[in-house]
Residue, then its C-alpha position, 0 to 999 in steps of 0.5 A: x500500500x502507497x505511504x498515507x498522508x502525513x498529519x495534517x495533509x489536505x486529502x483532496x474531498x476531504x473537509x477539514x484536515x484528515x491524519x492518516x495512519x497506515x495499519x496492517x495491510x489495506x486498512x487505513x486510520x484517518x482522523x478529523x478534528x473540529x467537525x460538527x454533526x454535518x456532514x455525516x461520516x459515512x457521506x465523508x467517507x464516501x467523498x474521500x473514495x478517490x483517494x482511498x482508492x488511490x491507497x489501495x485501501x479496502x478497510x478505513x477506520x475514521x476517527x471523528x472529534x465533533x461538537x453539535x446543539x442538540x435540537x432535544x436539549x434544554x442545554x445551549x452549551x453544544x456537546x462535544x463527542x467522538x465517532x469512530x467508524x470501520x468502513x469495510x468498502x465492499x459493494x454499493x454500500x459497504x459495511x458500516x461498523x461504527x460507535x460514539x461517546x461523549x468527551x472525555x472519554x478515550x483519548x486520540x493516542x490511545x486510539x491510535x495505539x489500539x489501532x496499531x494493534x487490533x486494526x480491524x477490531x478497534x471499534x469493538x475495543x473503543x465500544x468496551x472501553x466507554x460503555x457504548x453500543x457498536x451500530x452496523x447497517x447490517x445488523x438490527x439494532x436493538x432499542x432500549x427505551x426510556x420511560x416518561x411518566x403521565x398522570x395516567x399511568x406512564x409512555x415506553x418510548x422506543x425511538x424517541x428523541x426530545x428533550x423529555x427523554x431518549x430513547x437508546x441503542x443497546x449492544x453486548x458493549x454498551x448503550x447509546x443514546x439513539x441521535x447519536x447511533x443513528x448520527x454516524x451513517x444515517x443514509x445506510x441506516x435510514x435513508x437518503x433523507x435522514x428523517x427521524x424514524x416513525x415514533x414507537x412508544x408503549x402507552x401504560x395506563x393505570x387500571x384505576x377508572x377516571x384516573x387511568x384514562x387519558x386526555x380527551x384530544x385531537x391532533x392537527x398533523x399527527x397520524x397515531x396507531x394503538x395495537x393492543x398488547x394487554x388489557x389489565x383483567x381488573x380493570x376489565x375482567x372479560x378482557x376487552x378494554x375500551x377507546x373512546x374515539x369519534x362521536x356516538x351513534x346515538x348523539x348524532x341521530x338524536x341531533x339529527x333528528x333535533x337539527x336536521x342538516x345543521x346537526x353537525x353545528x348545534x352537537x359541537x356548540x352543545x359539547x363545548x358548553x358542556x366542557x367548560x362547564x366540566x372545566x370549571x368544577x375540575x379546576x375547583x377539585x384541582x385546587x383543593x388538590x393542590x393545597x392538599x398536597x402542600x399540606x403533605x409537603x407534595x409538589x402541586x407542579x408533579x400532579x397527585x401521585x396516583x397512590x395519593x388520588x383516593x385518599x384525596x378524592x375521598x377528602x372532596x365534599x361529596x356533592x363535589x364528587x357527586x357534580x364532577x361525576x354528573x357533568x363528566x358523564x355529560x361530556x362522554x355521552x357524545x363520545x363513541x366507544x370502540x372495544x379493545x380486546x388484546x391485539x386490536x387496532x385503532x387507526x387515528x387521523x388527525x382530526x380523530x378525537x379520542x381518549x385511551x381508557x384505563x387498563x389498556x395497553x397499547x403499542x403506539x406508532x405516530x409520526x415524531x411531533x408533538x403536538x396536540x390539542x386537549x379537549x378535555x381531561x379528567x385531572x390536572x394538566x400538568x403540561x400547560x395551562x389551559x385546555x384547547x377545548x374549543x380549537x379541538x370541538x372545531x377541528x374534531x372530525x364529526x363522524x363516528x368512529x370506524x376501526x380499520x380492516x386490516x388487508x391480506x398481503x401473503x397467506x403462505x402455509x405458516x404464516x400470514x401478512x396483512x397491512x393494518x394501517x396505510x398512512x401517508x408518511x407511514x404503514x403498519x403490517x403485522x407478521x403471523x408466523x406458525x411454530x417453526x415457521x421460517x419466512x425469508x425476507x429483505x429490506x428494501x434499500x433507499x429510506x425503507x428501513x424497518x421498525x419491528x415489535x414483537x407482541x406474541x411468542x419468541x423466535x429470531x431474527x435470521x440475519x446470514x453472515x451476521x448471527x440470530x437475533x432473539x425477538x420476545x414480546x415487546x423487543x424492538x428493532x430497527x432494520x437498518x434500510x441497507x442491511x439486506x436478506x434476513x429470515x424470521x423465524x418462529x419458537x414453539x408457540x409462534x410468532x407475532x410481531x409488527x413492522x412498520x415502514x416509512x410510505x415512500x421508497x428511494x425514487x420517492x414511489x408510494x410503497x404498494x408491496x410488501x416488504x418486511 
């Protein structure tokens, strides 16, 4: 292999200053300093193939000293932070093989020491080293979540990156917080766009009537999908829980029958009086809540600890609770309600308005914004100060609720495939597998990377050259969109899992086939 560029030489498509240091024969080590989180390495990587070609070089190790805001920060001050990326150049794409920490950390000497050394496995040494995952686009990463507490109950999030929390990739070295595992070659692991990925979360209300049930509310731009995982049996003792979504039948043919054509007009005026007069007996019962809690030395601003709430609603004068309960029923008595059993599906459109009920545990895909606008909510909004009562009564869909059909993709002796949801910017399929069954499979390349869940049974994740991936109930896994040829394959008791897939593929084509 040619000499490589001295410390400090100008690579030609290189953008800042790159060191190069030779390593066993066709790997080279190339270091870049004072970088932000643009452009990403594996785009710089791919800048650099002249001269990388030009050294006879198969195998490159860059390492990255970058500082970046952070968009999900309440911090102004930017992060400083390592990348230290093995790029295996084979085929269109290559092999990425890459992981990042935070400084300070490991040191650019002892990079390169190690380098010398074990050139080929440095990632693997630097990973150990500072606790963090090692990401390749050929292998499925698994995400480990963080929780987000709710007055309801609490959100699992599996792919979420704002400032209430994270979520993370997990590795046998390691974890990462996923902005940054995702930040290394975004374009391999997500697509050209570098989106952030389709939001996945576990929604976790408690069992408790009125006190597991969340916001009544609507969305302007935010598409949601619940599948049922589990229905807590106290709650619900026949095992089919409820969602509130939609209008009820019986309200809109009795103001029809009152209003004629204008039904739809005189039912939202009616349902906005009646909330705000909810409003005003809640912020009453919210009030003598508050002093209640100072009394106890509780934080009024972290809402009633759910161990708390009777104790508390049994202090209130029973008139007050008598009046709560009476105009509370008011409002749900123009609501439809759609039954919950385990693994049904609820598909919301913006404009959907809707309340998860209590004891129901749902499995929770959206697009990643927040954004919402609450109706109504049967305890103290913790988030802001006022309602959105009469923004959602305008904007809520006018309409009954109807729940989704699902559509036969495959039906092959031992499993089935059937898309649940079609949304513009994303779909949900669900994957039935037999004991033993095995089904092949691909990802699609371009922005078509996968997100999948499993919700019954256990099996693995087939990925040839690359091992078996353990899939459980509630594991998650995001295929990175060039990993390539895997197999799913099923225990003893099945498989179930869901995947879901952004909507357009690289040539920018609605997605009309199956792929996961």
């Amino acid at each position: 292999m040619p000499r490589s560029a001295r410390k400090g030489k100008q690579i030609p498509h290189a953008t800042a200053p790159v060191e190069a240091t030779p390593g066993e024969p066709g790997v080279l080590l190339l270091q870049m300093s004072g970088l932000s989180d643009r452009p990403a390495s594996g785009r710089l990587l791919h800048g650099l193939t002249p001269y990388l070609d030009g050294e006879g070089a198969q195998h490159v190790v860059l390492y990255a000293e970058r500082q970046r805001t952070e968009p999900w920060s309440a911090s102004p001050a930017p992060a400083r932070y390592c990348e230290l990326i093995h790029w295996a150049r084979s085929g269109e794409d290559g092999v990425y093989r890459g992981t990042t920490w935070k400084q300070p950390g490991i040191t650019r000497e002892e990079i390169v020491a190690a380098f010398r050394t074990e050139s080929k496995h440095v990632v693997d040494w630097a990973a150990r080293r500072a606790g963090a995952a090692v990401v390749c686009n050929k292998e499925p990463l698994l995400l480990e979540p963080c929780i987000v507490d709710k007055p309801w109950g609490r959100e699992v999030w599996y792919t979420g990156i704002e400032e209430r929390g994270r979520s993370f990739v997990r590795s046998e070295t390691g974890r990462t917080e996923l902005p940054y595992a995702l930040g290394m070659f975004p374009a391999s692991l997500i697509g050209e766009q570098e989106r952030a990925p389709v939001l996945i979360k576990a929604l976790e209300p408690l069992p408790e009537e009125v006190l597991g049930d969340l916001y009544l509310e609507v969305h302007r731009e935010k598409w949601e999908v619940y599948v049922v995982l589990d229905v807590n049996r106290r709650a619900w003792p026949d095992g089919v829980g409820r969602l509130r979504a939609g209008l009820s039948p019986a309200a809109i043919e009795r103001y029809r029958g009152r209003r004629g054509a204008g039904w739809p007009d005189a039912l939202a005026a009616d349902l906005l009086a009646d909330i705000r007069a909810y409003e005003t007996i809640r912020r009453k019962i919210d009030a003598r809540f508050d002093q209640a809690l100072q009394e106890r030395r509780v934080d009024p601003a972290q809402g009633v600890p759910a161990a708390l709430h009777a104790e508390l609603s049994a202090e209130l004068p029973e008139e007050l609770r008598a009046e709560e309960r009476r105009l509370r029923t008011a409002v749900e008595d123009y609501l439809g309600t759609t039954q919950m059993p385990e693994g049904a599906v609820a598909c919301l459109p913006p404009g959907t308005l809707h309340s998860l009920q209590h004891g129901v545990k749902v499995i929770e895909f959206q697009t990643p914004t927040y954004e919402r606008l609450i109706a109504m909510f049967a305890q103290k909004v913790l988030t802001q100060r006022h309602w959105n009562s009469e923004a959602a009564v305008k904007l809520m869909h006018k309409a009954e609720y109807t729940p989704p059909q699902a559509e036969s993709l495959e039906r092959q002796p031992g499993w089935t495939l059937e898309r649940i949801v079609a949304f513009p910017e994303f779909q949900v399929q669900r994957l039935t597998l037999g004991a033993g069954a095995v089904r092949p499979s691909t990802t699609a390349g371009g922005a078509q990377y996968q997100l999948l869940i499993g919700m019954l049974g256990a099996g693995t994740m087939d990925v040839p050259g690359r091992g078996a991936f353990p899939i459980g109930k509630e594991t998650v896994l995001l295929l990175p969109s060039t990993m390539g040829e895997l197999n799913m394959r099923a225990g003893g008791e099945g498989l179930t899992c869901l995947v879901t897939l952004p909507a357009e593929r690289r040539d920018g084509k609605p997605l009309t086939r199956s792929q996961p």
